[in-house]
N, C-alpha and C positions, 0 to 999 in steps of 0.2 A: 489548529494552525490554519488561517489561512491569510497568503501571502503574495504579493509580485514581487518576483524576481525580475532584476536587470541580468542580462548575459551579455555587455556590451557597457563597461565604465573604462573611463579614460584614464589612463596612466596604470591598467591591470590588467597584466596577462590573462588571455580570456582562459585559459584550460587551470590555469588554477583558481580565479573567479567559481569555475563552473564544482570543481570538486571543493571549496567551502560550502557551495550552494547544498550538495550534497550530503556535505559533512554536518549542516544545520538540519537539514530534514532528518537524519539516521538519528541525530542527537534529539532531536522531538521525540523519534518513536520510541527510542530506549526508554525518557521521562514519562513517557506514557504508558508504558510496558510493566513501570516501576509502583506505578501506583496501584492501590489495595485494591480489589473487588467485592461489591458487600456480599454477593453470595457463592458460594464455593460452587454452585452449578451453575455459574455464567462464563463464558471466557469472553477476550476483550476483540473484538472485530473493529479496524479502519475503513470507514466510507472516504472513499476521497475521489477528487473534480481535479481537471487539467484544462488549461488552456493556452494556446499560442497567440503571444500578442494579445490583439484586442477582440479575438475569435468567441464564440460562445463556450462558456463550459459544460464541457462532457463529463461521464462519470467514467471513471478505471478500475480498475482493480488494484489490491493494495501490490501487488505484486510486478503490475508496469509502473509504478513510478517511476525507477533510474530509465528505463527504456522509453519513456515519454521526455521526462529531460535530455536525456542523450539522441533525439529526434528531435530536439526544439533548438539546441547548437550547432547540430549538423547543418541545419536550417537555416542558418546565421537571422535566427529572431532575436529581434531586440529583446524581449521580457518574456516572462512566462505567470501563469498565476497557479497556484497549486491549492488545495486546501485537500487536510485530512484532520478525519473528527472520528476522534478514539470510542466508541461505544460497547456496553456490555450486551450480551445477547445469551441465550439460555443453553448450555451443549444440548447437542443431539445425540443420545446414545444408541447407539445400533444393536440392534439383535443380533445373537449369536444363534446359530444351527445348531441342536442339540449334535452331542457330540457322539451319541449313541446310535445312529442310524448308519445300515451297513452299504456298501456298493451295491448290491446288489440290490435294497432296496429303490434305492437310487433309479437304480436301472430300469425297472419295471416301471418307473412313470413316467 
């Protein structure tokens, strides 16, 4: 997805303009969430870019997007541009400490 949003149409209340805006992006991620992975050891990571207005696009985390939109209304910006691009990526599994090593071993090093 990527897209400009207006935050600013005539004849629409801007605070519920702003949570359909919302309510389209959530509804992206869930269709994207939904689709198959071909390998059982990948999970699906969102790269995604924000911008205000006609500002340059920075990269975010998928995790500020409401908080970047809800800083570009506050803002009283005309538009916003968003894009987020669903990719697979390989897990990382972590080592576990064996379970057999006592405090005290511990403690001496």
């Amino acid at each position: 997805m990527n897209k400009r949003f207006l935050l600013k149409e005539k004849n629409k209340n801007s605070d519920r303009l702003l949570e359909s805006i919302k309510h389209q992006i959530r509804k992206y991620i869930k269709r994207e969430k939904r689709k198959v992975i071909n390998d059982e050891d990948n999970i699906l990571r969102f790269a995604c870019k924000f911008a205000k207005n006609n500002e340059e696009v920075d990269t975010i985390s998928f995790v500020d997007i409401t908080k970047c939109i809800n800083e570009a209304s506050q803002e009283d910006c005309e538009s916003f541009y968003i894009e987020i691009i669903a990719h697979e990526v390989p897990r990382i599994i972590k080592k576990k400490a064996p379970k057999n090593i006592s405090n005290e071993a511990l403690k001496d090093t």
